[in-house]
ROMI-194046 format. One record per residue: x, y, z of N, C-alpha, C, O in turn; residue in three letters. Coordinates in steps of 0.001 Angstrom, whole numbers, padded with zeros to 6 digits, always signed. Each point is the difference from the previous one (the first is absolute). Example, Ala and Ser with C-alpha at 12.3 -4.5 7.8 and 13.67 -1.06 7.14 Angstrom:
REM residues 2
+013190-005690+007800-000890+001190+000000+000900+001200+000000+001036-000019+000665ALA;-001386+001069-001385+000820+001190+000060-000770+001090+000730+000509+001108+000169SER;
//
This chain:
REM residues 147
+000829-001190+000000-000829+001190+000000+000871+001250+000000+001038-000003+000662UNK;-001399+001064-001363+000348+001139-000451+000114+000909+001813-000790-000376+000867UNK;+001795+001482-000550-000258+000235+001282-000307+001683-000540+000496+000829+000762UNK;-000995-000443-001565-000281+000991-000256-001272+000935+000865-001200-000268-000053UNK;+001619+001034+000580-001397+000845+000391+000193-000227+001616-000760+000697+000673UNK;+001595-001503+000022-000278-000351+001030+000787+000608+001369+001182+000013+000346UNK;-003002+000708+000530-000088+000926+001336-000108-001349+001155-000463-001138+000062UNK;+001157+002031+000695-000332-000660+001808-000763+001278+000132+000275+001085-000512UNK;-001640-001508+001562-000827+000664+000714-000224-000356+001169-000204-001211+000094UNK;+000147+001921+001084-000620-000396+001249-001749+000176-000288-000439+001128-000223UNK;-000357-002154+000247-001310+000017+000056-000793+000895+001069+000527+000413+001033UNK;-001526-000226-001311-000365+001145+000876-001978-001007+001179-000295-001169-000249UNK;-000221+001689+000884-000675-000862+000551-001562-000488-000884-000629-001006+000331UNK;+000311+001687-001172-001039-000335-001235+000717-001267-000990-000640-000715-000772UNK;+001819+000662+000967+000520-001081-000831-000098-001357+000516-000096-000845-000890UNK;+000094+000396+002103-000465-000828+000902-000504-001019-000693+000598-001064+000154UNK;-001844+001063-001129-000525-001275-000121+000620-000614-001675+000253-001107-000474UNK;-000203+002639-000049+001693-000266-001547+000761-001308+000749-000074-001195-000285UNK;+000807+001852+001313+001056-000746+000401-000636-001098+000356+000300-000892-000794UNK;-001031+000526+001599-000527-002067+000426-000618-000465-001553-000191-001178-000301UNK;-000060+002255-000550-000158-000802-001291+001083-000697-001150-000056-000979-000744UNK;+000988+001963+001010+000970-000516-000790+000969-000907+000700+000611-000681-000824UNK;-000355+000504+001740+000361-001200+000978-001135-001343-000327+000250-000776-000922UNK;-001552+000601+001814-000950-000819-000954+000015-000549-001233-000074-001215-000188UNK;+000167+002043-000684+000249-000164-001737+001373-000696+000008+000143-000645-001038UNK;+000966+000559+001909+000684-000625-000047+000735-001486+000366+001031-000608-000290UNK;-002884+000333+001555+000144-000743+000340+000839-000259+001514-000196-001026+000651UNK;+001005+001944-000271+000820+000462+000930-000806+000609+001365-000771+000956-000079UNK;+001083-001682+001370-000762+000486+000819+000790+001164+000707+001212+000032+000212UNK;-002400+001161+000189+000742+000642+000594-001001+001065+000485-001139+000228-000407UNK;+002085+000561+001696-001571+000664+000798+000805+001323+000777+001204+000225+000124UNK;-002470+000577+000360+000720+001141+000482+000186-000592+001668-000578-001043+000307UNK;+001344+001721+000628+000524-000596+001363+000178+001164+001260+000339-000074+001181UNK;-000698+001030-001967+000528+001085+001283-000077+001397-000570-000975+000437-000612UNK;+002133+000249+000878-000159+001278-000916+000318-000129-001098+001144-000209+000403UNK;-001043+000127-001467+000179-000503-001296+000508+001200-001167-000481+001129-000099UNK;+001475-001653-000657+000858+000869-000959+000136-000582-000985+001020-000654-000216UNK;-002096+000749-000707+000449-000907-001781+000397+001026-000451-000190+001172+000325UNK;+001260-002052-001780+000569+000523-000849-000232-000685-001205+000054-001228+000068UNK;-000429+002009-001718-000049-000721-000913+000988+000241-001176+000334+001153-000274UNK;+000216-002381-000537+000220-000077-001257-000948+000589-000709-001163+000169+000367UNK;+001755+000230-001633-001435+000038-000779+001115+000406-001419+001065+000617+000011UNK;-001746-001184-001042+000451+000743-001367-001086+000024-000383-000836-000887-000175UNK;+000826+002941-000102-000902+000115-000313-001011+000161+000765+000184+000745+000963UNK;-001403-001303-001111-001136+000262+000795-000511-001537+000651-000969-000223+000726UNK;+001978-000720-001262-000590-001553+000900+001307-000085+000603+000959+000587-000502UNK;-000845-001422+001757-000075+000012+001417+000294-001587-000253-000662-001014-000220UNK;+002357+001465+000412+001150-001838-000601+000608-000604+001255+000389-001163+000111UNK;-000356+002204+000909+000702-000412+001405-000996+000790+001161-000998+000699-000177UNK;+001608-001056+001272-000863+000623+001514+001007-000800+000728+000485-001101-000262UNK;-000237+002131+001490+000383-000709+001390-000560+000859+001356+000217+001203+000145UNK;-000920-001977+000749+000025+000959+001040+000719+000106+001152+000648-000961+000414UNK;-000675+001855+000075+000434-000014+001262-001014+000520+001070-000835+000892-000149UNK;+001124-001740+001406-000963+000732+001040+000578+000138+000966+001175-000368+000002UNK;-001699+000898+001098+000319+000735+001473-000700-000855+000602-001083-000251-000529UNK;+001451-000516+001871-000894-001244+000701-000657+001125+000678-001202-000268+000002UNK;+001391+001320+000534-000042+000910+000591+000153+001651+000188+000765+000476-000838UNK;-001135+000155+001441+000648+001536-000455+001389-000138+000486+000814+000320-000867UNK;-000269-000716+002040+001227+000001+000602+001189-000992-000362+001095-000119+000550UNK;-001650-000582-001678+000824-001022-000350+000955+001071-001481-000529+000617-000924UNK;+002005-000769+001241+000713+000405-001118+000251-000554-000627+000623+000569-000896UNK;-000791-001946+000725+000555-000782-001544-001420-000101+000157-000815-000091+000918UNK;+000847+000175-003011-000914-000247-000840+000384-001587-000339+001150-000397-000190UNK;-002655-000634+000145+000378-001030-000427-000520-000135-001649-001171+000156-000346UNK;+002053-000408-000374+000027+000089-001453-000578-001542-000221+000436-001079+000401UNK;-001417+001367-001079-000955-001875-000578-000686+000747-001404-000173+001141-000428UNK;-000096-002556+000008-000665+000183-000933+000732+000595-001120-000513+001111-000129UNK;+001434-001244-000754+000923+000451-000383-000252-000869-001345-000125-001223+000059UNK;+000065+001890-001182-000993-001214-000773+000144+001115-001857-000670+001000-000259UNK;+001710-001643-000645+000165+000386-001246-000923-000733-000782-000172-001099+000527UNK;-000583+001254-001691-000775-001037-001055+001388-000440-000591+000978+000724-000184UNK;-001107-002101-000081+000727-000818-000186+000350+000341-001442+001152-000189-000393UNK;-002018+000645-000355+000574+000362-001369+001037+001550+000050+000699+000140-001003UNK;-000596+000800+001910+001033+000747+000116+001081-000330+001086+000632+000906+000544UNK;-000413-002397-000204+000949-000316+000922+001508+000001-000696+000014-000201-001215UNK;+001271+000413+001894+001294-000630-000103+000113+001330-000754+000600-000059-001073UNK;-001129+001373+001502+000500+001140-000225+000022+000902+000926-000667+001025+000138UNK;+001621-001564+000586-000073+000677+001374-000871+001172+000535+000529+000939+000595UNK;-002107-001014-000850-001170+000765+000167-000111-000003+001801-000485+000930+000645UNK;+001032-002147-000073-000420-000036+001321+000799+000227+000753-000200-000122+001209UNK;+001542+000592-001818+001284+000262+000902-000418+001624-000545-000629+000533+000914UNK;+000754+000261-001910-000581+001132+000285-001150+000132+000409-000078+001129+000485UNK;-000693-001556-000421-001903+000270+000976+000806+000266+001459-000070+001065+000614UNK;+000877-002280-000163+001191+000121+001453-000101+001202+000213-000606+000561+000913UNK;+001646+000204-002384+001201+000787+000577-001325+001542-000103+000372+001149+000236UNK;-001468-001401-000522-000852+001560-000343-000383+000314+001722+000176+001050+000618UNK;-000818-002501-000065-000803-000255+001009+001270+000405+001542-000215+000570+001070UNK;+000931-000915-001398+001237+000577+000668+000165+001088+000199+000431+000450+001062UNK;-000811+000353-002278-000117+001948+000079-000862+000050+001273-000022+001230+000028UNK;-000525-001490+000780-001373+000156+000785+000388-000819+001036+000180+000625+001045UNK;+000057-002092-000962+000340-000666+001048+001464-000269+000199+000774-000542-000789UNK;-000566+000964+001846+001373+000296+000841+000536-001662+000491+001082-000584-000053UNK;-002666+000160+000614+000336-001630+000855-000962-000600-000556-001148+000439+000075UNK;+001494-001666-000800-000435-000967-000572+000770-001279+000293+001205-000243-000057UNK;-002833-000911+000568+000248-001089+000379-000605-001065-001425-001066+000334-000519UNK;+001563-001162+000156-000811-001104-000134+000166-001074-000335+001098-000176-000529UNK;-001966-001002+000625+000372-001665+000290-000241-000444-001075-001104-000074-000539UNK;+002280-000310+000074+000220-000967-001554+000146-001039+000028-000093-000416+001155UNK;+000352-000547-002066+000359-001069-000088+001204+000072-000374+000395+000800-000847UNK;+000458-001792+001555+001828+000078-000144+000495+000352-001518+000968+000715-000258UNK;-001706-001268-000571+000382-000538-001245-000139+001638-000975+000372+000042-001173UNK;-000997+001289+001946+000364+001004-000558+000796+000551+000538+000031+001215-000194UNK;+001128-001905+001248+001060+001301+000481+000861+000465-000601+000666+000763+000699UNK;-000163-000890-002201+000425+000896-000583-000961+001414-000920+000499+000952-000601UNK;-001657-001210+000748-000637+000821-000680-000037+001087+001312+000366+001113-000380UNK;-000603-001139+001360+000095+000757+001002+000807+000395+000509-000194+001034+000638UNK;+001644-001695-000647+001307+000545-000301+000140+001083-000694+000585+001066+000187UNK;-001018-001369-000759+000385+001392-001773-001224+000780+000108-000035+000927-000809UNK;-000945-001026+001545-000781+001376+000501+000495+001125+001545-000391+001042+000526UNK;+001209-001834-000373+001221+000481+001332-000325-000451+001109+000455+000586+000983UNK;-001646-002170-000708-000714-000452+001293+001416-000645+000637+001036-000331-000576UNK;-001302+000299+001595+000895-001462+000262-000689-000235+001006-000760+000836+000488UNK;+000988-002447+000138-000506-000784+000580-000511+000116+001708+000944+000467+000637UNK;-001451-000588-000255-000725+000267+001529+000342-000914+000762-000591-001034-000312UNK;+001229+000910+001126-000299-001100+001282-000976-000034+000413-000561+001066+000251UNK;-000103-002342+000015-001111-000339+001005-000790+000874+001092-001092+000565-000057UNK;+001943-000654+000956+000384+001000+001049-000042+001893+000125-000440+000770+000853UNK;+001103-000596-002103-000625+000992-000413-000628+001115-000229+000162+001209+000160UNK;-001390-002392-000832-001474+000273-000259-000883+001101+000538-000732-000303+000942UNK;+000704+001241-001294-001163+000816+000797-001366-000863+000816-000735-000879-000450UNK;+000762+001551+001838-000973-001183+000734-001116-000285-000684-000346-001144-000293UNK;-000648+002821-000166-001150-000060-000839+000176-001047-001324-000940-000567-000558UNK;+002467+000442+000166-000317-000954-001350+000097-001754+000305-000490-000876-000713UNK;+001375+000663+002151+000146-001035+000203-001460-001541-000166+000187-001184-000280UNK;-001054+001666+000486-001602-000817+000038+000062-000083-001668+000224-001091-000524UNK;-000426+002257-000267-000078-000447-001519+001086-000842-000495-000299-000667-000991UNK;+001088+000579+001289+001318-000661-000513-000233-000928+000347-000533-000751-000817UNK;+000802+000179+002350-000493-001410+000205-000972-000670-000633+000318-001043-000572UNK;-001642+001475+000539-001323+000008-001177+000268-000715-001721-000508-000944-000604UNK;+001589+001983+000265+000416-000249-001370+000521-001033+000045-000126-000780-000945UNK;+000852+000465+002028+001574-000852-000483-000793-001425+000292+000552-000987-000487UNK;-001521+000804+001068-000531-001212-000302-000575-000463-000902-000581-001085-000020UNK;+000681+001855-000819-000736-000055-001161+001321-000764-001305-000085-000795-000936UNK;+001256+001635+001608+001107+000249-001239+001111-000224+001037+000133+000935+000791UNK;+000639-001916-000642+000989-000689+000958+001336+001182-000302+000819+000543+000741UNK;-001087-000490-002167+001273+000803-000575+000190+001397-000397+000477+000619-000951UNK;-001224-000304+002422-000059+001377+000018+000459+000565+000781-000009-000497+001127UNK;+000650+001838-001341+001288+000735+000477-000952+001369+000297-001222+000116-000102UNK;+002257+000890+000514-000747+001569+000366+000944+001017-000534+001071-000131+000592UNK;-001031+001001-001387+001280+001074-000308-001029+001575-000103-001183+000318-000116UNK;+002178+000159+000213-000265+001110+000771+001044+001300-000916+001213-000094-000183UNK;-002022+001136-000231+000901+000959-000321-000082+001148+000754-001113+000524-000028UNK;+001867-000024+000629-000172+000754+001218+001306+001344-000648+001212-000203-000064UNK;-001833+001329-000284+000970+001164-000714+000575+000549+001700+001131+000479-000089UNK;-001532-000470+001147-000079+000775+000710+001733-000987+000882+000690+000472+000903UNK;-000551-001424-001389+000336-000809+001086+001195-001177-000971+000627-000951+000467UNK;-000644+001576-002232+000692-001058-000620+000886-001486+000190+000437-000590-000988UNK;
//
């Protein structure tokens, strides 16, 4: 696919049900969690990527980044390592739980890896949650404040 034409946008709160549609349409589950911060791909006027981030809380400083999700026909053009690096303009602390098998892609968005221990307390319950789900799941963290 051609990468012509193509904006990052932070979505605004009327976009809300855009966004659970084009996730849906993709088959991809995914939901809002707290205070919530989408961002979209788009060439043009359709809407090729989304990731959000949310706040478990008002007092919580890492944003947990999910839902992170390119259409497969504009993949392996690094669309989701820049979507990263836009969403970064805005979030300072970013957490989130991958599967091992992308730690170089998160490498090269500047994450690196979390200890257990860690963990922000508020994120510790979701993580545990996930990881039973996904044995081979890790936590990285990009933290500008704290490199």
């Amino acid at each position: 696919m051609s990468l012509k034409n193509i904006s990052f946008y932070k979505t605004h709160k009327e976009d809300k049900k855009s966004i659970l549609r084009f996730y849906k349409n993709h088959d991809y589950s995914a939901s809002f969690m707290g205070y919530d911060h989408t961002y979209w791909v788009k060439q043009g006027d359709k809407v090729i990527g989304s990731v959000i981030l949310s706040y478990i809380d008002k007092t919580n400083s890492y944003a947990l980044l999910h839902a992170l999700f390119i259409d497969p026909k504009y993949r392996h053009q690094q669309l989701a390592l820049r979507l990263l690096q836009y969403v970064a303009l805005e979030h300072n602390k970013i957490i989130c739980f991958a599967d091992i098998s992308l730690d170089s892609f998160y490498k090269q968005a500047q994450f690196t890896e979390l200890l257990l221990e860690s963990i922000p307390d508020c994120m510790q319950a979701k993580f545990m949650a996930y990881q039973k789900r996904n044995k081979q799941l890790t936590v990285y963290t990009r933290n500008i404040d704290n490199p």
